[in-house]
C-alpha positions as CSV (number, residue, x, y, z in Angstrom):
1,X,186.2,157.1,-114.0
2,X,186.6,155.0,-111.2
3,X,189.1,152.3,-112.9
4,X,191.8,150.4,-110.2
5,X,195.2,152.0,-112.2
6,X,197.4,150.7,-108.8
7,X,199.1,148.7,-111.0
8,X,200.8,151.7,-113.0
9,X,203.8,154.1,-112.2
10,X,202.7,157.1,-110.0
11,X,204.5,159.6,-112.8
12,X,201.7,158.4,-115.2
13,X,199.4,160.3,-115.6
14,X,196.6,159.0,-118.1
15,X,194.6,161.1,-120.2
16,X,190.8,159.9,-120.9
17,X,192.3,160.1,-124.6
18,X,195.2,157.5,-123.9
19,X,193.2,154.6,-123.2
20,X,190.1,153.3,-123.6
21,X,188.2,149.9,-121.9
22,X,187.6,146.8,-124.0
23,X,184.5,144.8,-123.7
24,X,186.5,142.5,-121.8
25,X,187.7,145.4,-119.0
26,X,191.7,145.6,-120.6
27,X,193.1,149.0,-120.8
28,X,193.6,149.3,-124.0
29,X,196.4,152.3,-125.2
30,X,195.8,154.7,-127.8
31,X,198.2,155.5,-130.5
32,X,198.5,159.5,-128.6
33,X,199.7,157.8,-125.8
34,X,201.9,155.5,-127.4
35,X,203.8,158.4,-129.4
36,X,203.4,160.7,-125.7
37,X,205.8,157.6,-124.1
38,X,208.0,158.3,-127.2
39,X,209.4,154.6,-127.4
40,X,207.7,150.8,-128.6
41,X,207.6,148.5,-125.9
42,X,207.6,145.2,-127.9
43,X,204.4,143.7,-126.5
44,X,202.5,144.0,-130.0
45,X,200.0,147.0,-128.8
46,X,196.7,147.1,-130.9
47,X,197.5,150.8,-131.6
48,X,201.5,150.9,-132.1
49,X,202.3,153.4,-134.0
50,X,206.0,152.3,-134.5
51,X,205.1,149.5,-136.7
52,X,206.5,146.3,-134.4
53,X,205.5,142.9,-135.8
54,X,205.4,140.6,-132.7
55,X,205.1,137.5,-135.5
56,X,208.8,138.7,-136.1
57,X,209.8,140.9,-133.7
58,X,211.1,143.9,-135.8
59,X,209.9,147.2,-136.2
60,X,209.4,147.8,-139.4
61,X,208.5,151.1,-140.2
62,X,208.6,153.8,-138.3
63,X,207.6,157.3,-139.6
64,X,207.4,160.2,-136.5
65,X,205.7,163.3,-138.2
């Protein structure tokens, strides 16, 4: 792939199955590389996996299996 990432930290290292490209061209993060970052970062991801509501910005369920 030959995607511009210079906008990301040097330590990360993306997978081909962390991401993938929306029609529009947004990185868009999978739920592996949300639970590989081990925390939610609030910004109401399409794939959370820690259950944040950004309409009330809570978590509110979070199961880690």
């Amino acid at each position: 792939m030959s995607e511009d990432f210079s906008g990301f930290s040097k330590k990360s290292h993306l997978n081909d199955e962390d991401y993938y490209l929306s029609e529009e061209g947004y990185i868009v993060f999978t739920e592996q590389y949300h639970l590989k970052r081990g925390y939610c970062c609030k910004s109401g991801c399409k794939h959370c996996p820690y259950g944040y509501d950004p309409k009330t910005g809570h978590i509110n369920s979070y199961t880690k299996d």
